[in-house]
N, C-alpha and C positions, 0 to 999 in steps of 0.2 A: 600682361603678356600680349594682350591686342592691339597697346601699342608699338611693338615691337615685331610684331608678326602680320600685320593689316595695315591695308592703303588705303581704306574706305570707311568713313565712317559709321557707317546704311550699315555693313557687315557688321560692327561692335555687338553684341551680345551681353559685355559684362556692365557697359555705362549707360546713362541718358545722356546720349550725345547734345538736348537742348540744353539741359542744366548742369550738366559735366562741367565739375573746377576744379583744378590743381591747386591745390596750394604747400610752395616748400618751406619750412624753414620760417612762416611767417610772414614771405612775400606776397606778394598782389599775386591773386590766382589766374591760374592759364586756362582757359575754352579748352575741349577738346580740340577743337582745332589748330588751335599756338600748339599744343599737346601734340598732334601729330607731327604739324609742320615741322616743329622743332627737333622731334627723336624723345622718347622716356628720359633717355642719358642724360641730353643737353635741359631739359625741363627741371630734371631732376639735381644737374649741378650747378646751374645759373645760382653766382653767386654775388655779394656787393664788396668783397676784397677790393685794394685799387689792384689796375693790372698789372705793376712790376710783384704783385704776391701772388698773382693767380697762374699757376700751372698748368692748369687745365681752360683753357676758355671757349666756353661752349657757344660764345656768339661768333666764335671764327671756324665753329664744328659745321657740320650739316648732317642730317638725318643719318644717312649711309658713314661719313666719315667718324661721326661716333659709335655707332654700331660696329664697323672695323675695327677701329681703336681698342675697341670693349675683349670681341671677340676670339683678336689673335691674342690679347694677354691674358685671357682666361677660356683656355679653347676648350674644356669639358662643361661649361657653363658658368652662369652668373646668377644663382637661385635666389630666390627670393622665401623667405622661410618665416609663418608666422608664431613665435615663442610663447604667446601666452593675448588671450583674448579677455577684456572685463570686461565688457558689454553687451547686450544680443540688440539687434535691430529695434528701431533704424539707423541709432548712432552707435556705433560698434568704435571700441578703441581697443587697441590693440599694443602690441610690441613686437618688433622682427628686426631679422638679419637678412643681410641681402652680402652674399657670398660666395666665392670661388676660389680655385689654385692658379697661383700666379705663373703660369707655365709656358708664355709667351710675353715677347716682347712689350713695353708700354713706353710711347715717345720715347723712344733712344734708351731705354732703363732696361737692362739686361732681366729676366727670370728668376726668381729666388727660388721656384717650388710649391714656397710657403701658401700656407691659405688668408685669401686679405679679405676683410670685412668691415662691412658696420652697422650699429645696432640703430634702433630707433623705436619711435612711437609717432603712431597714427590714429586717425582718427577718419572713420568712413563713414559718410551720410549715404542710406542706399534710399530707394523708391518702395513703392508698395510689391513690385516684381523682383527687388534686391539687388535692382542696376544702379549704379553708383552715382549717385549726384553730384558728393562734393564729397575729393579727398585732401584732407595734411597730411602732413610727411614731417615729422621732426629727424632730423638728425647729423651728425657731427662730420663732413665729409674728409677731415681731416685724416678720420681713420682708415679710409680707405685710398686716400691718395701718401700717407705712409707707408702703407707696404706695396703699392706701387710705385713709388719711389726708391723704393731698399735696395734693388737692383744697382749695380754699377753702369755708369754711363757707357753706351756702345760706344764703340770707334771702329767706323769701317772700315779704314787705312791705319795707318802709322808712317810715318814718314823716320827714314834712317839718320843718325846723326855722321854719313859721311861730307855732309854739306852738301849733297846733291838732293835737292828738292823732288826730282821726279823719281827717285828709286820709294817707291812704294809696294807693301806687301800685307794681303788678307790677315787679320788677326782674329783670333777667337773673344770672342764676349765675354767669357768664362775663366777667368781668374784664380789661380790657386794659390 
């Protein structure tokens, strides 16, 4: 949550900002710093797809522009929920969901309603004070870029078929 809520690292409370590591998926771990610069989002979805598969790319995001992104498609929030914990400190592993209602827009992809999610497993090294050292992240993003995709494509206009290009008119998103 601190990195999505905080511009200063001094401020963190829940990490050790010296020994602070991301790690997603099995990647080369990000400082907290790459961590903030980048946004949670983009940290968290930085992927190795080539780019005609990647829909989302988070090195053409920025901090704010992902957080919007996020936001307006899930505007009662995006929780983060943990299901089931097997270890206690210092290495603590865990399973969760990190989830919302699809109830705004996402890149051009109309609102389903539906609830989009995805599960995973992690693994958290805390400190003697139980600020977080080093965390992984496993998990599938495909699932949650699925039900952000289920939405039908917006279209802002529609162009008429009387052959005149400029007669244009507002259409709904919403299809029945």
């Amino acid at each position: 949550m601190e990195f999505s809520h905080k511009i200063r690292l001094q401020d963190f409370k829940t990490i050790n900002p010296e020994k602070f590591k991301l790690f997603v998926n099995g990647r080369e771990g990000l400082s907290a710093e790459e961590t903030l610069r980048l946004g949670s989002y983009n940290a968290l979805l930085k992927n190795s797809l080539p780019e005609e598969f990647q829909y989302y790319k988070p090195e053409e995001e920025s901090f704010e522009s992902s957080h919007d992104a996020f936001r307006s498609a899930l505007p009662r929030g995006f929780a983060w929920e943990i299901l089931s914990v097997y270890s206690g400190p210092p290495v603590i592993a865990f399973k969760f969901r990190h989830w919302g209602y699809f109830e705004g827009t996402f890149k051009g992809h109309a609102p389903t309603g539906e609830m989009v999610q995805f599960l995973g497993l992690g693994v958290l090294k805390v400190d003697e004070s139980l600020r977080a050292e080093e965390i992984e992240i496993y998990y599938d993003p495909g699932e949650l870029f699925g039900g952000l995709l289920k939405g039908p494509p917006i279209s802002e206009t529609k162009t008429t078929d009387s052959g005149d290009n400029t007669a244009e008119k507002q259409s709904c998103p919403f299809t029945h």
